[in-house]
DSSP file (Angstrom, degrees, kcal/mol; ACC not computed):
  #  RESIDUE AA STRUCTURE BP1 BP2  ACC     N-H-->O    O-->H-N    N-H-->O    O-->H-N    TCO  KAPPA ALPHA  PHI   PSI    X-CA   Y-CA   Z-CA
    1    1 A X              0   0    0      0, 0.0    45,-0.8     0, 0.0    48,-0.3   0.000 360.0 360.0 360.0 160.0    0.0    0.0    0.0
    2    2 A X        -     0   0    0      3,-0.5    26,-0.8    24,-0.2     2,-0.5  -0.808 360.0 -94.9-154.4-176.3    1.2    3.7   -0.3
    3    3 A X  S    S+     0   0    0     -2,-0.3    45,-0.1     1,-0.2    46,-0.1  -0.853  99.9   8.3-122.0 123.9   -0.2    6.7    0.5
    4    4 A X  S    S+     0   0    0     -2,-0.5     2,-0.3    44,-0.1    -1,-0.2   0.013 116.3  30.7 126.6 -38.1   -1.9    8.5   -2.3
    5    5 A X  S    S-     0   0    0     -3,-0.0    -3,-0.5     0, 0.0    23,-0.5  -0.885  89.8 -75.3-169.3 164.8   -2.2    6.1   -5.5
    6    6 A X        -     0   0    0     -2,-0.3     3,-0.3    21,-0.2    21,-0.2  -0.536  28.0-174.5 -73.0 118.8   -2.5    2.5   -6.1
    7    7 A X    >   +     0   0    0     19,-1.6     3,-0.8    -2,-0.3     6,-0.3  -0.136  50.3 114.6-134.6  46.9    0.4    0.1   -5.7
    8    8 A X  T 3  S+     0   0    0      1,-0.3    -1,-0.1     5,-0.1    19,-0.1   0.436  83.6  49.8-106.1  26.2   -1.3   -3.2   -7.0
    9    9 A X  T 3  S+     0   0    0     -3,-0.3     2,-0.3     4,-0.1    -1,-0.3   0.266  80.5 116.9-119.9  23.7    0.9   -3.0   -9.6
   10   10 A X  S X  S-     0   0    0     -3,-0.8     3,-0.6     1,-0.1     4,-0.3  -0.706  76.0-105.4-115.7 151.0    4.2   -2.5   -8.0
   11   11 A X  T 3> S+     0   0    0     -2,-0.3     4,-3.4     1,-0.3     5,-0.2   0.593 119.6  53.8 -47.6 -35.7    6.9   -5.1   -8.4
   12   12 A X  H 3>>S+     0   0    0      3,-0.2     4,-1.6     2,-0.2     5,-0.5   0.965 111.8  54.9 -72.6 -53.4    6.8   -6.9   -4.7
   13   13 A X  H <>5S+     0   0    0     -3,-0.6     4,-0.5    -6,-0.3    -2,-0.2   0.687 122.8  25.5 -34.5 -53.2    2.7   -7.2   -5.7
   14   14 A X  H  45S+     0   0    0     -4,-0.3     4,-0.4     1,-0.1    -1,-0.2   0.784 129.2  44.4 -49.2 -54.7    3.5   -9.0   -9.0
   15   15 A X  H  <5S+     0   0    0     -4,-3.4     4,-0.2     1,-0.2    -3,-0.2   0.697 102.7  53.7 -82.9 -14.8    6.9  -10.5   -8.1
   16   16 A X  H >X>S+     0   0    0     -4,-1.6     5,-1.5     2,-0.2     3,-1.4   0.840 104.8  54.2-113.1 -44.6    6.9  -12.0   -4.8
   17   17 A X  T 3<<S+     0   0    0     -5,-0.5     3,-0.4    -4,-0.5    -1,-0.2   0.908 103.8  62.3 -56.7 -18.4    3.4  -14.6   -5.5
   18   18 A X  T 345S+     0   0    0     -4,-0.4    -1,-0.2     1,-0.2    -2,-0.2   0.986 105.1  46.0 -67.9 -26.8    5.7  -15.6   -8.4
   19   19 A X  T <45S-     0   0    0     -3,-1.4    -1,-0.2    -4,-0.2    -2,-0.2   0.565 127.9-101.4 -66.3 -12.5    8.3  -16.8   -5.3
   20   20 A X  T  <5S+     0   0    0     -4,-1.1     2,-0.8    -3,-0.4    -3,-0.2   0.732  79.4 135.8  97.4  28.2    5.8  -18.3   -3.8
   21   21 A X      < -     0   0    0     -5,-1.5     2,-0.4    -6,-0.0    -1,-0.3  -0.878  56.6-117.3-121.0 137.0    4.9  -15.5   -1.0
   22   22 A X        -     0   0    0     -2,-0.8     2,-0.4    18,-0.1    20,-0.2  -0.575  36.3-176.2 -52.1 101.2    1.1  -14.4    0.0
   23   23 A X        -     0   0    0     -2,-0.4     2,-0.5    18,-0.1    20,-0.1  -0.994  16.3-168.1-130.1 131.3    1.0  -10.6   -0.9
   24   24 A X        +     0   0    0     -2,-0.4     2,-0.3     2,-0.0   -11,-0.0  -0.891  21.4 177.1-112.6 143.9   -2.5   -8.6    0.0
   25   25 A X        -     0   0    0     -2,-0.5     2,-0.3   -17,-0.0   -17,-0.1  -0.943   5.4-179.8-141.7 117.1   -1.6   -5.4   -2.1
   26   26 A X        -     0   0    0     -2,-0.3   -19,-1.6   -19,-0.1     2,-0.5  -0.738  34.5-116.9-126.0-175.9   -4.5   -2.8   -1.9
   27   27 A X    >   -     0   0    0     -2,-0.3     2,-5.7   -21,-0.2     3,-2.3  -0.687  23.9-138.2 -97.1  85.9   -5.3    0.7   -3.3
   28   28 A X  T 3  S+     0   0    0    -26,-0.8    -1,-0.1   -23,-0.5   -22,-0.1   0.518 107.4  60.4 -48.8   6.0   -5.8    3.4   -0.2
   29   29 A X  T 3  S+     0   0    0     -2,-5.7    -1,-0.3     3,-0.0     2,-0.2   0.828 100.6  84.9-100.9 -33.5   -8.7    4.7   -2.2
   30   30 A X  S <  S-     0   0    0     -3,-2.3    -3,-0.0     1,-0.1    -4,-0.0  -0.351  93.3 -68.0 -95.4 129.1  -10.2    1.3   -1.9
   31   31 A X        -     0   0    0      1,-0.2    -4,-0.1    -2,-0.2    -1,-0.1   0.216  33.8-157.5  11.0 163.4  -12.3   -0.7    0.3
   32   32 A X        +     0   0    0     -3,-0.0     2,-0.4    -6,-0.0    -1,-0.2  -0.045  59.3 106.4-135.2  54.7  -10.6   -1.6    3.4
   33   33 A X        +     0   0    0     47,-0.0     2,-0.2     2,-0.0    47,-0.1  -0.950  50.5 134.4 -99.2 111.6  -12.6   -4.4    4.0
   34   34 A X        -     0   0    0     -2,-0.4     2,-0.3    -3,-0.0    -2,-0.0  -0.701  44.7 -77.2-151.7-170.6  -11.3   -7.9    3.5
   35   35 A X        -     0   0    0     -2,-0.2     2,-0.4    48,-0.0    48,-0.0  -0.861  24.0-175.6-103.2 143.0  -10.3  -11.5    3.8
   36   36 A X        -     0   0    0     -2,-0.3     2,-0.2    47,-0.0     5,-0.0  -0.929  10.4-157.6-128.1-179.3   -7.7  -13.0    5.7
   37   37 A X        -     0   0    0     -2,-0.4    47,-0.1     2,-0.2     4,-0.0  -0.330  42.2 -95.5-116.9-162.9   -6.8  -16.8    5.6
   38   38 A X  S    S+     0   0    0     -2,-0.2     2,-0.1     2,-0.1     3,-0.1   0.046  89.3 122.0-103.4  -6.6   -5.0  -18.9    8.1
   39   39 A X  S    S-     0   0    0      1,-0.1    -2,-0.2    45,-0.0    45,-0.1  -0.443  83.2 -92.4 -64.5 136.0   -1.8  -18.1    6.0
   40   40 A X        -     0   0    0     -2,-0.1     2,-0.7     1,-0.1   -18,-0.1  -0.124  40.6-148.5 -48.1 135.0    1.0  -16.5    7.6
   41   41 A X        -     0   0    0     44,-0.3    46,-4.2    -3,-0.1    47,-1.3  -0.739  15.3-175.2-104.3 117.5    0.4  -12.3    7.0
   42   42 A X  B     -a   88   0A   0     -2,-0.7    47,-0.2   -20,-0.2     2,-0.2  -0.756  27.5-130.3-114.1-178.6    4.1  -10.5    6.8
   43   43 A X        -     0   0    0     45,-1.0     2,-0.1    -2,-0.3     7,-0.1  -0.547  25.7-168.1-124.2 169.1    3.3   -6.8    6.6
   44   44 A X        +     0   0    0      5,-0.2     2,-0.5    -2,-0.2    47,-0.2  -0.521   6.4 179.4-148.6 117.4    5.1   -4.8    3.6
   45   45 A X  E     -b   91   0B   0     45,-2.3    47,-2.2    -2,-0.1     2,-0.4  -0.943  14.4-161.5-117.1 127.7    5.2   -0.9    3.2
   46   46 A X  E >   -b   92   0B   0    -45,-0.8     3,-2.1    -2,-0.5    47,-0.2  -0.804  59.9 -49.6 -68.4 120.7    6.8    1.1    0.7
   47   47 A X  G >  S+     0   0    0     45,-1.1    48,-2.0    -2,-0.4     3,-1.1  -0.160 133.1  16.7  67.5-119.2    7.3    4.9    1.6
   48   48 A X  G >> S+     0   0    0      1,-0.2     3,-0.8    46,-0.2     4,-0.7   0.826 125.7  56.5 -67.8 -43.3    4.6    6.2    2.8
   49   49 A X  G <4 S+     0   0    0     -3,-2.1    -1,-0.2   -48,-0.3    -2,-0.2   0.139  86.1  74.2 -81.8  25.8    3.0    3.2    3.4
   50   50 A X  G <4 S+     0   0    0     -3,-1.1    -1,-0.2    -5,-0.2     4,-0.2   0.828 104.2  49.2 -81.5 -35.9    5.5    1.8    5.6
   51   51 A X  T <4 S+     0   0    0     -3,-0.8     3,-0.4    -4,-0.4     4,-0.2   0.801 116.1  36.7 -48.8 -66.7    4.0    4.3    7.7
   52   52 A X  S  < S+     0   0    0     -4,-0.7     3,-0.5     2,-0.2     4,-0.3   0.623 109.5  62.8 -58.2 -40.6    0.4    3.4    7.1
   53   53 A X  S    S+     0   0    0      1,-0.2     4,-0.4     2,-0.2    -2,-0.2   0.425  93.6  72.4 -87.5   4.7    1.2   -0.5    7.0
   54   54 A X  S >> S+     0   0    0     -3,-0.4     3,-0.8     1,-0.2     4,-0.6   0.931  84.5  61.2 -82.4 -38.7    2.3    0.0   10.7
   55   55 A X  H 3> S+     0   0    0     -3,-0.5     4,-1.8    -4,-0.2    -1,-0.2   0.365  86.3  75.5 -52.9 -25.6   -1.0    0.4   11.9
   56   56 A X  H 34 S+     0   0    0     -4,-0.3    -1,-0.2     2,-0.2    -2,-0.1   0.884  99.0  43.3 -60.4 -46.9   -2.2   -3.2   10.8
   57   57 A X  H X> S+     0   0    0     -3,-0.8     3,-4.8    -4,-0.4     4,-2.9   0.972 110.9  56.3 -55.2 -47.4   -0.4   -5.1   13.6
   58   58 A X  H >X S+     0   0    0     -4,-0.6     4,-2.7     1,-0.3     3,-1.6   0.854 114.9  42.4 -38.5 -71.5   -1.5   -2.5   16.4
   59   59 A X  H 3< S+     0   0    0     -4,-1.8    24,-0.3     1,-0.3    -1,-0.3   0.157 105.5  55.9 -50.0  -4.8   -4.6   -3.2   15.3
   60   60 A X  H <4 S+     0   0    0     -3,-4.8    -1,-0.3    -2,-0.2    -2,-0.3   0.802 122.3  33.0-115.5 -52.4   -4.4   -7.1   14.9
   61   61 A X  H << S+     0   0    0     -4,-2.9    -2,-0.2    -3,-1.6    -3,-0.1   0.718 128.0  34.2-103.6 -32.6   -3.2   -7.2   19.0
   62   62 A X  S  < S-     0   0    0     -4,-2.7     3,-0.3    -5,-0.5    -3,-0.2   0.761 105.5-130.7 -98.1 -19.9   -5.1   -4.3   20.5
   63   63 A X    >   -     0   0    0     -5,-0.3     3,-1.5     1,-0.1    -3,-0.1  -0.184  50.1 -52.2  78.7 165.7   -8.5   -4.5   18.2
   64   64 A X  G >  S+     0   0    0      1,-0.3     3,-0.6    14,-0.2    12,-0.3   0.380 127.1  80.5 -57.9 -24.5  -10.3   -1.8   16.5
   65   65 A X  G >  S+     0   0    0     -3,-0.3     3,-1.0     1,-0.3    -1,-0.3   0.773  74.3  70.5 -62.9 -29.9  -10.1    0.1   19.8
   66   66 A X  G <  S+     0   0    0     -3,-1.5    -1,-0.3     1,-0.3    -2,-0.2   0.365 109.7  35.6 -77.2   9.5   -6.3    1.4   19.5
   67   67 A X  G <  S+     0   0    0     -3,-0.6     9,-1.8    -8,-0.1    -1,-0.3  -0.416 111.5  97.0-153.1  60.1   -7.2    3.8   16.7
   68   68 A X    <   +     0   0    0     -3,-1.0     6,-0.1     7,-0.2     8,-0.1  -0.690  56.6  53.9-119.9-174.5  -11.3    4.6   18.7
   69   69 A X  S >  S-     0   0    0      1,-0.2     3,-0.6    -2,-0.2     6,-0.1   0.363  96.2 -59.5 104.8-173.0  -12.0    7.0   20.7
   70   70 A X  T 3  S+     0   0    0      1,-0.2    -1,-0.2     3,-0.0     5,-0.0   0.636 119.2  58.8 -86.6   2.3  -12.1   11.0   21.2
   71   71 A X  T 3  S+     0   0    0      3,-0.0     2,-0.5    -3,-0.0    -1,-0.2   0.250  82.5 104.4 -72.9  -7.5   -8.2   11.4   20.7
   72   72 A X    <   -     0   0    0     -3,-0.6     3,-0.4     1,-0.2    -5,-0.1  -0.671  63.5-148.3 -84.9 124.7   -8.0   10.0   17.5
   73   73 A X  S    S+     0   0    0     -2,-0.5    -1,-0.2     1,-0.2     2,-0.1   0.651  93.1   7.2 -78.1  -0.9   -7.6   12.0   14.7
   74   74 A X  S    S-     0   0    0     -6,-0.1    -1,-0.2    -3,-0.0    -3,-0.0  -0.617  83.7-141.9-156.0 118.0   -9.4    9.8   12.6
   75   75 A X        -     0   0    0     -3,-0.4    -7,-0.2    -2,-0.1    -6,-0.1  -0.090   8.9-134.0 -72.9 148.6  -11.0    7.2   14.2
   76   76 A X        -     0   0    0     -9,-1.8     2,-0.2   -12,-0.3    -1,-0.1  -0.426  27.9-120.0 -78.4 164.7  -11.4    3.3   12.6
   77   77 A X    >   -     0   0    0      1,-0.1     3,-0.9    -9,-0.1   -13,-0.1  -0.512  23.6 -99.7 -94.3-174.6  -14.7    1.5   12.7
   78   78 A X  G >  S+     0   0    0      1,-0.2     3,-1.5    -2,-0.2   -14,-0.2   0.818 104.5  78.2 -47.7 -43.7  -15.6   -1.5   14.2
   79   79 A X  G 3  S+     0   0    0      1,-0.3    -1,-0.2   -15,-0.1    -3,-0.0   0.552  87.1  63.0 -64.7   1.5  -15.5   -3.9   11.0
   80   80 A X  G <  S+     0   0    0     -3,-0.9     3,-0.3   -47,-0.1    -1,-0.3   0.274  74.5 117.7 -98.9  26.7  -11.4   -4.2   11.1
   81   81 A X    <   +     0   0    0     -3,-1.5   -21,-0.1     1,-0.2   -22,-0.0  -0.213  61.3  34.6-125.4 162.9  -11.8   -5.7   14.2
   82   82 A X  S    S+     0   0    0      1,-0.1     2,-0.2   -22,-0.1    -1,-0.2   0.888  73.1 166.9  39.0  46.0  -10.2  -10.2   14.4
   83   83 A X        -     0   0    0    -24,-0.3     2,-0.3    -3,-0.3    -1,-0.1  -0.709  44.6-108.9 -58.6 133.5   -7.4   -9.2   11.9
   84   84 A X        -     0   0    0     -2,-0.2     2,-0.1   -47,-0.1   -23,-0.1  -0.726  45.0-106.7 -89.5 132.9   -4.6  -12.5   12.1
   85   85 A X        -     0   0    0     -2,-0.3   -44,-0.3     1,-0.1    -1,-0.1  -0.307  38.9 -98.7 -52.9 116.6   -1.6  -11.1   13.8
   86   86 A X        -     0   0    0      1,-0.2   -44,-0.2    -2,-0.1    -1,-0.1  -0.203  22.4-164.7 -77.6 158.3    1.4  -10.4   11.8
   87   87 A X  S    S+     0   0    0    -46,-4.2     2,-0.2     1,-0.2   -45,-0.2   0.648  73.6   4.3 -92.9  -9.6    4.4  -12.6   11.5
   88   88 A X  B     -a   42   0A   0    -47,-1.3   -45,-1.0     2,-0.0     2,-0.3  -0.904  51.4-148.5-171.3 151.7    6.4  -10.1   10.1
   89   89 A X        -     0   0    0     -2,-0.2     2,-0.3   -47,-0.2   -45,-0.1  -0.650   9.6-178.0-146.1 149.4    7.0   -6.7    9.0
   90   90 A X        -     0   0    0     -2,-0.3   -45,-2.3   -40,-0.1     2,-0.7  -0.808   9.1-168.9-145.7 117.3    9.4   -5.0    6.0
   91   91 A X  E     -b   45   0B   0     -2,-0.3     2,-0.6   -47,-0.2   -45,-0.2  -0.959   7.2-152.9-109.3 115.0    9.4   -1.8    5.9
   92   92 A X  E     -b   46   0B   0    -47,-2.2   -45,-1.1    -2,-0.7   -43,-0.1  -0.848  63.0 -45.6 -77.7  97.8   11.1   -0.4    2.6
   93   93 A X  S    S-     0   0    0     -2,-0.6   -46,-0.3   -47,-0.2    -1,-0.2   0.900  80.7-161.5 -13.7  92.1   12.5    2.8    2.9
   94   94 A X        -     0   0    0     -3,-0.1   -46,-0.2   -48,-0.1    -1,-0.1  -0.093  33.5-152.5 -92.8-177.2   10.0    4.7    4.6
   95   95 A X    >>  +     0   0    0    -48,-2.0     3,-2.0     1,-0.1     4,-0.8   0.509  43.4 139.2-114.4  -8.4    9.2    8.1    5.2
   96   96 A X  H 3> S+     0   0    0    -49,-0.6     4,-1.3     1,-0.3     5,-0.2   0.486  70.3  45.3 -20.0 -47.5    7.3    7.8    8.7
   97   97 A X  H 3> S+     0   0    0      2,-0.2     4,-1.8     1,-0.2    -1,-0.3   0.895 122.3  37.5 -79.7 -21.0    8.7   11.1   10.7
   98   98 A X  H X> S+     0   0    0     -3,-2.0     4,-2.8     2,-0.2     3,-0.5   0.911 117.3  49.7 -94.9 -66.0    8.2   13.3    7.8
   99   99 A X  H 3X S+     0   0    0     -4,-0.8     4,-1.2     1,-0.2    -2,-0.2   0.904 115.1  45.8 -55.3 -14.2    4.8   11.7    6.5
  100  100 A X  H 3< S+     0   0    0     -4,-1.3     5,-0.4    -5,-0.5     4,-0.4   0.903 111.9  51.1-103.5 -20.9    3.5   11.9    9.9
  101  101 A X  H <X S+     0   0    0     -4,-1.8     4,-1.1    -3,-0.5     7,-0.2   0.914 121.5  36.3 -36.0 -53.6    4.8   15.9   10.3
  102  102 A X  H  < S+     0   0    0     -4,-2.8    -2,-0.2     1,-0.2    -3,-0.2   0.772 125.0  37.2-103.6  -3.0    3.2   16.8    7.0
  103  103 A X  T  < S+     0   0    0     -4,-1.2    -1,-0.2    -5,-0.5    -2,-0.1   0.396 122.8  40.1 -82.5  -3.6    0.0   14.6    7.2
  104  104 A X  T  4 S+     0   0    0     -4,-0.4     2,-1.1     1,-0.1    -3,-0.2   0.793  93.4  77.1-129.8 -30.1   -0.7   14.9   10.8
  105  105 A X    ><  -     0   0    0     -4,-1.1     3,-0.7    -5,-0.4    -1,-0.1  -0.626  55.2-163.3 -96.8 118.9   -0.1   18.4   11.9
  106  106 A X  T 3  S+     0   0    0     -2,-1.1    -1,-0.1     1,-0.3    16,-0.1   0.440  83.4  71.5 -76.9  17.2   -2.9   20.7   10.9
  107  107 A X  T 3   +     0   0    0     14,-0.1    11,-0.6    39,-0.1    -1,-0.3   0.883  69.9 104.3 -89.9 -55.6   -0.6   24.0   11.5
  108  108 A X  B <   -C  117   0C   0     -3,-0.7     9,-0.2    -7,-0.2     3,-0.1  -0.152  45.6-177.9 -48.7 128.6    1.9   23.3    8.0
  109  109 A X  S    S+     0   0    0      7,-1.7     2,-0.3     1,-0.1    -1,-0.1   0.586  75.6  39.2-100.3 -49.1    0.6   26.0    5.4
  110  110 A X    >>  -     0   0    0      6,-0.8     3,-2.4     1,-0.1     2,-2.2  -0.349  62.6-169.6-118.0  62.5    3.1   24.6    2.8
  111  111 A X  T 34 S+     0   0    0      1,-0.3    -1,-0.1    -2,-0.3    -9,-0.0   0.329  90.7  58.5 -16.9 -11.2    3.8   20.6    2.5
  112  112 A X  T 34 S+     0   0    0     -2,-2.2    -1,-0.3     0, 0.0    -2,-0.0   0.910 121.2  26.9 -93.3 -53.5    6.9   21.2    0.0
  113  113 A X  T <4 S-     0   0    0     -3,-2.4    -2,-0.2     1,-0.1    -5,-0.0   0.964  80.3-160.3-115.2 -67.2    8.6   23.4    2.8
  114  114 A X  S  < S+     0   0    0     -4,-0.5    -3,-0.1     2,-0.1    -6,-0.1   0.180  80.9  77.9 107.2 -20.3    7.2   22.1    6.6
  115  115 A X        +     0   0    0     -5,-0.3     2,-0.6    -7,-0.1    -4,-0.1   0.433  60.2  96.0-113.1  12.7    8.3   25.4    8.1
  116  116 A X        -     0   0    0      2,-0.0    -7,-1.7    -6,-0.0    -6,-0.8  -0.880  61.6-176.4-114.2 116.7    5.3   27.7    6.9
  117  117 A X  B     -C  108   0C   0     -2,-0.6     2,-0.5    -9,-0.2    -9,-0.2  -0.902  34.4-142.3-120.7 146.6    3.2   27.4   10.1
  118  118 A X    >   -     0   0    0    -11,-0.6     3,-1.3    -2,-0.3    -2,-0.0  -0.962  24.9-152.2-102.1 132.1   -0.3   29.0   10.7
  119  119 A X  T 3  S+     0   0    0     -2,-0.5     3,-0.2     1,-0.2     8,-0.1   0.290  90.6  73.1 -98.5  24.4    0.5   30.0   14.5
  120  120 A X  T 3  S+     0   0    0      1,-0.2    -1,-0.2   -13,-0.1    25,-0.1   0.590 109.3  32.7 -80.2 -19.2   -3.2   29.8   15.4
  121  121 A X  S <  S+     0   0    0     -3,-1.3     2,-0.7   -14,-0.1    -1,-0.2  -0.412  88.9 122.6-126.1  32.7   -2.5   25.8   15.0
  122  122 A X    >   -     0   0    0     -3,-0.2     3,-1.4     1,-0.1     6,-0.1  -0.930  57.6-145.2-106.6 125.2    1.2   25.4   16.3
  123  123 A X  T 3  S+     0   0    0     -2,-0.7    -1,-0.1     1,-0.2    -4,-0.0   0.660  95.6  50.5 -34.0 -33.2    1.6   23.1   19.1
  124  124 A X  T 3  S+     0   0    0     -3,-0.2     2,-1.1     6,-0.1    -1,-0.2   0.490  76.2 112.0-119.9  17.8    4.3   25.4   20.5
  125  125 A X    X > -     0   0    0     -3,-1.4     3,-3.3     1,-0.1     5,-0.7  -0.639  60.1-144.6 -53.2  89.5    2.9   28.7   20.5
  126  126 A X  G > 5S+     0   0    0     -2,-1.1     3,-0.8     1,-0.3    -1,-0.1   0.579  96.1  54.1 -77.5   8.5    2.4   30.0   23.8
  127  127 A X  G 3 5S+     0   0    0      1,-0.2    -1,-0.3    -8,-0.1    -2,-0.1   0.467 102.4  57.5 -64.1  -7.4   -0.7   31.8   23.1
  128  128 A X  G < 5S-     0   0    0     -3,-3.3    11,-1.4    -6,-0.1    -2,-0.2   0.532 136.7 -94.3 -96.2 -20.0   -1.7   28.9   21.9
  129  129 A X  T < 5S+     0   0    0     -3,-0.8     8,-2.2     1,-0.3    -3,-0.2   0.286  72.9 142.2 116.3  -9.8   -0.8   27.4   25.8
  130  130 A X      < -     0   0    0     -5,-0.7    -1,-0.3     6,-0.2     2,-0.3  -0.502  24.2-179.9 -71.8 137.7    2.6   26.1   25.5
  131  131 A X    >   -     0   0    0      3,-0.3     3,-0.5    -2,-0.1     2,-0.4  -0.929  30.6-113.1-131.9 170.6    5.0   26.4   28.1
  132  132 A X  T 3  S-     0   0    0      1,-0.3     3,-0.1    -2,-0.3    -8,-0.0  -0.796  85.1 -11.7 -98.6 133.3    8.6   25.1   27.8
  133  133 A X  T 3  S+     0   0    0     -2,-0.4    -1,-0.3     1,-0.3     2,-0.3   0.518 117.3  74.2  71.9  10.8    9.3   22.5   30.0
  134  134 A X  S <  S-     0   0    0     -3,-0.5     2,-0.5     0, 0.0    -1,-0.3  -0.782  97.5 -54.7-140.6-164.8    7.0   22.4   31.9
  135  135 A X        -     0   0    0     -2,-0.3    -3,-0.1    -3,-0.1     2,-0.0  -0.549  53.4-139.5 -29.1  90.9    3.0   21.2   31.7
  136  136 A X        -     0   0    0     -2,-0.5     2,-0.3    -6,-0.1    -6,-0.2  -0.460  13.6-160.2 -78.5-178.3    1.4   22.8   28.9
  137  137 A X        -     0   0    0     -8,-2.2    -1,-0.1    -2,-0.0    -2,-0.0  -0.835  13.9-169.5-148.2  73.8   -2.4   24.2   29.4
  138  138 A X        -     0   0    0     -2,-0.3    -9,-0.2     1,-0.1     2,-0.2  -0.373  29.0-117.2 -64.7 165.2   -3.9   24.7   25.6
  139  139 A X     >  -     0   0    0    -11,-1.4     4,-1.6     1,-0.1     5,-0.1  -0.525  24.1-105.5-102.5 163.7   -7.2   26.6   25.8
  140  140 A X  H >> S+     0   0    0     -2,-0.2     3,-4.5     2,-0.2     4,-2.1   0.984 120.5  57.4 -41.6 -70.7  -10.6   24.7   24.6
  141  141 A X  H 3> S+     0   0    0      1,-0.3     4,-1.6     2,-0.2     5,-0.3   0.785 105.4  44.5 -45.9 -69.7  -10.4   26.8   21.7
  142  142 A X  H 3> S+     0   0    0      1,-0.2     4,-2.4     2,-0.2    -1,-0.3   0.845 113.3  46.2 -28.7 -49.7   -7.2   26.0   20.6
  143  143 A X  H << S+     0   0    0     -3,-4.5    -2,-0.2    -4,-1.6    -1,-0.2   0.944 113.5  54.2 -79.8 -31.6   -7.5   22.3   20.9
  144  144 A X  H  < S+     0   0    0     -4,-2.1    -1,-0.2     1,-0.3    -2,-0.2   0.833 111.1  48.9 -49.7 -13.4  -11.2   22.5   19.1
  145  145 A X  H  <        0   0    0     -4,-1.6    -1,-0.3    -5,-0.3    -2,-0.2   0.809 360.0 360.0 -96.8 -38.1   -9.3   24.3   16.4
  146  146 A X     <        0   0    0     -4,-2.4   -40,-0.3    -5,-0.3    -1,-0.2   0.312 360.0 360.0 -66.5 360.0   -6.6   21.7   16.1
């Protein structure tokens, strides 16, 4: 999987059942509703979706519940819930601290650059509530806003 576009044409999807390996390859745009067998499940993310493909184990050991609740920024439903536990993970050169900087913080104005901040949204404003080092105290407003 990757983040964006379709990768059920990219070479481990195609090449690795020729080896004899089990590959689920999906589109993110696409269902995420599925089958799983009693075949071992390794995990494999490319990029961005090393990032994304991480989330499958959590979710195979904790249930549907580790991405609930009112802290989530976008919460899963119920239906991914008895997922087979993976046996193994590959992450290909991922992106994870930078895809989760520019997907995940709603302050970044400009996704090319990272440093163009709206400082109504910055986590370390302290008008916003931030103090250094110590507790911060965000106002309602702020976190509603976030």
């Amino acid at each position: 999987m990757h983040a964006e576009q379709g990768y059920s044409s990219f070479s481990d999807c195609t090449e690795l059942p020729k080896r004899g390996f089990t590959t689920f390859c999906a589109n993110n745009d696409a269902s995420k509703s599925g089958y799983v067998s009693s075949c071992s499940v390794t995990i494999l993310g490319h990029s961005g979706g090393g990032a994304m493909m991480a989330a499958y184990p959590n979710v195979a050991e904790n249930g549907a519940s580790a991405y609930q609740g009112s802290g989530k920024i976008y919460p899963c439903s119920g239906a991914i819930e008895g997922l087979q536990p993976a046996d193994g993970l590959i992450f290909v050169p991922t992106m994870v601290s930078t895809m989760a900087l520019l997907s995940l913080n709603p302050a970044i104005i400009d996704e090319l650059s990272g440093s163009k901040l709206n400082q109504s949204l910055n986590l370390f404003e302290p008008a916003n509530g931030f103090v250094n080092k110590s507790l911060s105290n965000c106002t309602t407003e702020f976190k509603k806003n976030f």
